[in-house]
C-alpha positions as CSV (number, residue, x, y, z in Angstrom):
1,X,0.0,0.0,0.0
2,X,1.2,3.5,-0.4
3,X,0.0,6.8,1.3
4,X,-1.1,9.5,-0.6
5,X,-0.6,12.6,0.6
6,X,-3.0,15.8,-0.6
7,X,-3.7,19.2,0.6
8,X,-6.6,20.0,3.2
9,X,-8.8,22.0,0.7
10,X,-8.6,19.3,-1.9
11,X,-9.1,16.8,0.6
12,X,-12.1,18.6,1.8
13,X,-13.3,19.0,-1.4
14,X,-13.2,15.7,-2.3
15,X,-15.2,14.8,1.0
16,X,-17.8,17.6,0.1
17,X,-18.0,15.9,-3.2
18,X,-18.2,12.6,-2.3
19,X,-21.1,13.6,0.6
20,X,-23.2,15.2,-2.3
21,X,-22.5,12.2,-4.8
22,X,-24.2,10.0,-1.9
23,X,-27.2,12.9,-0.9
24,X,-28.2,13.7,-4.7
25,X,-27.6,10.4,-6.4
26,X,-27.6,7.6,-3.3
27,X,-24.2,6.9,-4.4
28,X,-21.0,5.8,-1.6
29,X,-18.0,5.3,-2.7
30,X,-15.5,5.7,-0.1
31,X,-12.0,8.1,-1.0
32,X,-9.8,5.5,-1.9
33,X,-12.1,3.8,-5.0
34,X,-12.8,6.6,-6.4
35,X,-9.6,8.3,-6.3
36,X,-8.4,4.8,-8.2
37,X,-11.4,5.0,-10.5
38,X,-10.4,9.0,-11.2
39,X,-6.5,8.2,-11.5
40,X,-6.9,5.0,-14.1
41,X,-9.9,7.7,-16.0
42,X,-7.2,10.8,-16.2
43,X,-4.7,8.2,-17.2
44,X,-6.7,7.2,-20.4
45,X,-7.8,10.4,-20.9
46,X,-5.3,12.1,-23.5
47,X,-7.0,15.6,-23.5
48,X,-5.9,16.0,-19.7
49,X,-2.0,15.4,-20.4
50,X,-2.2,18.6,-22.6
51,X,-3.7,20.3,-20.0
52,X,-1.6,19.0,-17.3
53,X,1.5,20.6,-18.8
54,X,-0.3,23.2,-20.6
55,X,1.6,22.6,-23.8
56,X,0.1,21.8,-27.4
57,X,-0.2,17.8,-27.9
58,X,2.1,16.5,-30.5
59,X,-0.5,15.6,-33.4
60,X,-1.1,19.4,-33.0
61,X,2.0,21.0,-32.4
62,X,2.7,23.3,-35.9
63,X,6.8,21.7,-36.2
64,X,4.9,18.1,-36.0
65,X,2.3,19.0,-38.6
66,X,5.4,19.9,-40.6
67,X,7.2,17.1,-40.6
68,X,4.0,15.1,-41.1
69,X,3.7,16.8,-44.6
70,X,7.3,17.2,-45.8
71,X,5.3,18.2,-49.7
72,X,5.2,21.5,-48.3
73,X,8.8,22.0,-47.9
74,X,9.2,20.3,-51.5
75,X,10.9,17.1,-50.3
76,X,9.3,13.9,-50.8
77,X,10.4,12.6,-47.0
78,X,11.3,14.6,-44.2
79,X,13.9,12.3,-42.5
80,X,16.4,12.7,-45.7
81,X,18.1,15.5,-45.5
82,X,16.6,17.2,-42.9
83,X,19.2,18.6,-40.9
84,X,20.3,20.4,-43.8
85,X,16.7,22.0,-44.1
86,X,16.4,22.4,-39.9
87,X,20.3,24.0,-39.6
88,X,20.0,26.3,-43.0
């Protein structure tokens, strides 16, 4: 088992969330599921990496979609000869 350690105001949001979860929809779950559940979600979830490091994913990042279309440059591949068109 490992300990988790979070803040007090995320911890208490979590409990105030959890309390509504089981007064609105009859739902208990107790911390440690659903922290599981929410940690194996994020994991899958590929929109949240971007916005965990607040940087543009790969299949949109502008060099990426460059090299994806190499045409546009007037080479047919963009792994020949592409330092000499990255170091010009």
């Amino acid at each position: 088992m490992v300990t988790l350690k979070i803040s007090d105001e995320v911890n208490r949001k979590l409990e105030e969330f959890l309390a509504l979860l089981l007064l609105r929809k009859g739902i208990k779950i107790d911390k440690k599921k659903f922290v599981e559940k929410a940690i194996l979600h994020t994991i899958q979830d590929k929109k949240f990496i971007g916005k965990l490091i607040k940087e543009t994913p790969l299949d949109e990042d502008p060099a990426w979609v460059l090299l994806d279309k190499p045409k546009r440059w007037g080479i047919k591949d963009s792994s020949i000869r592409i330092d000499e068109h990255l170091y010009r």
